[in-house]
N, C-alpha and C positions, 0 to 999 in steps of 0.2 A: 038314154044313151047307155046306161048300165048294161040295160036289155039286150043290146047290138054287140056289145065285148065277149069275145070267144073266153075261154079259159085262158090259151095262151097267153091273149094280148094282156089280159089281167095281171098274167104273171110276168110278162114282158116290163109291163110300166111297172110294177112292186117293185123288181130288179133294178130298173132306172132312176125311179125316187129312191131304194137306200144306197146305191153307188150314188147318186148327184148330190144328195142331203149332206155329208161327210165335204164332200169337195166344194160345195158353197160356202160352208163355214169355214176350213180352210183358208180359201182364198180370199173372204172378205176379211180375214185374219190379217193373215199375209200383208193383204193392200191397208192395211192401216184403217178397215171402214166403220165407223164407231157408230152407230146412229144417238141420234141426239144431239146434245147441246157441246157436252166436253169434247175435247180433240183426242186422240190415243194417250197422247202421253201425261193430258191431264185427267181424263178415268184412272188410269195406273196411278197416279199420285193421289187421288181421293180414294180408288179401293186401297191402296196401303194407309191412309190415314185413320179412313174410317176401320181397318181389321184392325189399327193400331189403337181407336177407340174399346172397340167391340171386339179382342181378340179372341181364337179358337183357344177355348179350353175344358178340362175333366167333362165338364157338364153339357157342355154345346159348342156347336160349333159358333164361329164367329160373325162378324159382316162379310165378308168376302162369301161367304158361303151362301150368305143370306143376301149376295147381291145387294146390299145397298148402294152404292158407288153406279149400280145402274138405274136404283130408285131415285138415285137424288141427278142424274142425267134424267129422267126420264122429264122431275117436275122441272125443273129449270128449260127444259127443252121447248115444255107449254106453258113455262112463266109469261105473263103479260106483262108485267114491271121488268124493263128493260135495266133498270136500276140493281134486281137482285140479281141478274145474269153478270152485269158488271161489276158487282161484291166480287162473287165467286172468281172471275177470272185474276180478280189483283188480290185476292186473297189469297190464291194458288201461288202466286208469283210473289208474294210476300214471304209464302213458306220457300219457297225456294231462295227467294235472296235473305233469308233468314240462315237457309245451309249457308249459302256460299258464305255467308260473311262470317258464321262458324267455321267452318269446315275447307272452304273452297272451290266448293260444287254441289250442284244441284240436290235436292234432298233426294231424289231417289237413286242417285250414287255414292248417299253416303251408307256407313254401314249400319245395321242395325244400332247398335247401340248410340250412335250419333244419332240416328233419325229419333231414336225416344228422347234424346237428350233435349233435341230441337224442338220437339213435342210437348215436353216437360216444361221447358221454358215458358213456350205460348200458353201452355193452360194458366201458368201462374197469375194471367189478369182476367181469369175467365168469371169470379167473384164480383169484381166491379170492373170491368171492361173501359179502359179509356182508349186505346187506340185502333185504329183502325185491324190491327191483325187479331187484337182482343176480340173484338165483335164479330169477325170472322169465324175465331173457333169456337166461340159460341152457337153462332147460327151451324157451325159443321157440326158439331158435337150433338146440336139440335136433332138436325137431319139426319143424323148417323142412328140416333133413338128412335125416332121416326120409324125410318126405314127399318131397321133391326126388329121393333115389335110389332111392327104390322107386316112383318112376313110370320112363312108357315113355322123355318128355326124357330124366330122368336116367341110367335107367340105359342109354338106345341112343343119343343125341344128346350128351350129356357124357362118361360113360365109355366110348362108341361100342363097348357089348358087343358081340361080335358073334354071340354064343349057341355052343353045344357043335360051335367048327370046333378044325383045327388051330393052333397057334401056334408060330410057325417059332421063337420064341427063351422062355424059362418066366420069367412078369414075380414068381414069388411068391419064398418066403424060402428062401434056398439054407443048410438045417439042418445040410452037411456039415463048415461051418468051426467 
């Protein structure tokens, strides 16, 4: 079929894919379409939890960068245990009625400094975990690590791998002592 495309038409479709490419994501913006497991507005609440894990700083960028918030959609999307999809959503909503009953609204309308507050709070049972939002930010803080060093940030901008070279001095466990 290549064979059969004039120049023009060639240039006619390039023309059409980069004006449509722009205005699909756009609109599937727009329309609220998330693929996946989480709804809009609980990706936005796990990208801010997880950047709030993994924040952008001097050295590298953060998870938002590093997209985890769409890794940890991704695995939950093709989870088989119907059971860790149903953590995740009363876990979301844990953190939220965790603002409101600080604050009196949702954690992603509170301000920065309230959201770490809230934040701070829930890590403090993250040691020994007894309740239910305990074990939550657990398994999130899990995923957040997850996700964060098995992308390209993590593991080439934060642990700056530098893939199968030499290393003048050996960083692992010296088993001899």
């Amino acid at each position: 079929m290549a064979d059969d495309l004039t120049r023009r038409q060639l240039l006619e479709a390039a023309a059409v894919a980069a004006v449509a490419t722009p205005l699909l994501g756009a609109v599937s913006e727009a329309a609220g379409v998330v693929p996946g497991f989480f709804t809009a507005a609980e990706l936005k609440l796990v990208d801010e939890l997880t950047e709030m894990i993994i924040p952008t700083d001097d050295h590298s960028p953060g998870a938002r960068a590093a997209k985890v918030a769409a890794y940890i959609d991704a695995r939950l999307a093709e989870a088989f245990d119907k059971d860790v999809r149903t953590r995740w959503r009363a876990g979301l909503q844990a953190i939220d009625a965790a603002a409101k009953a600080a604050h009196g609204h949702a954690f992603m309308q509170c301000t920065a400094d309230e959201r770490l507050a809230i934040l701070t709070k829930i890590a403090e049972g993250e040691g020994n975990p007894q309740t239910p939002i305990d074990r939550f930010f657990v398994e999130l803080k899990e995923r957040t690590v997850n996700g964060y060093y098995s992308s390209e940030i993590g593991i080439h901008k934060e642990m700056e791998y530098k893939g199968n070279t030499l290393q003048e001095e050996y960083s692992g466990i010296d088993v001899s002592k």
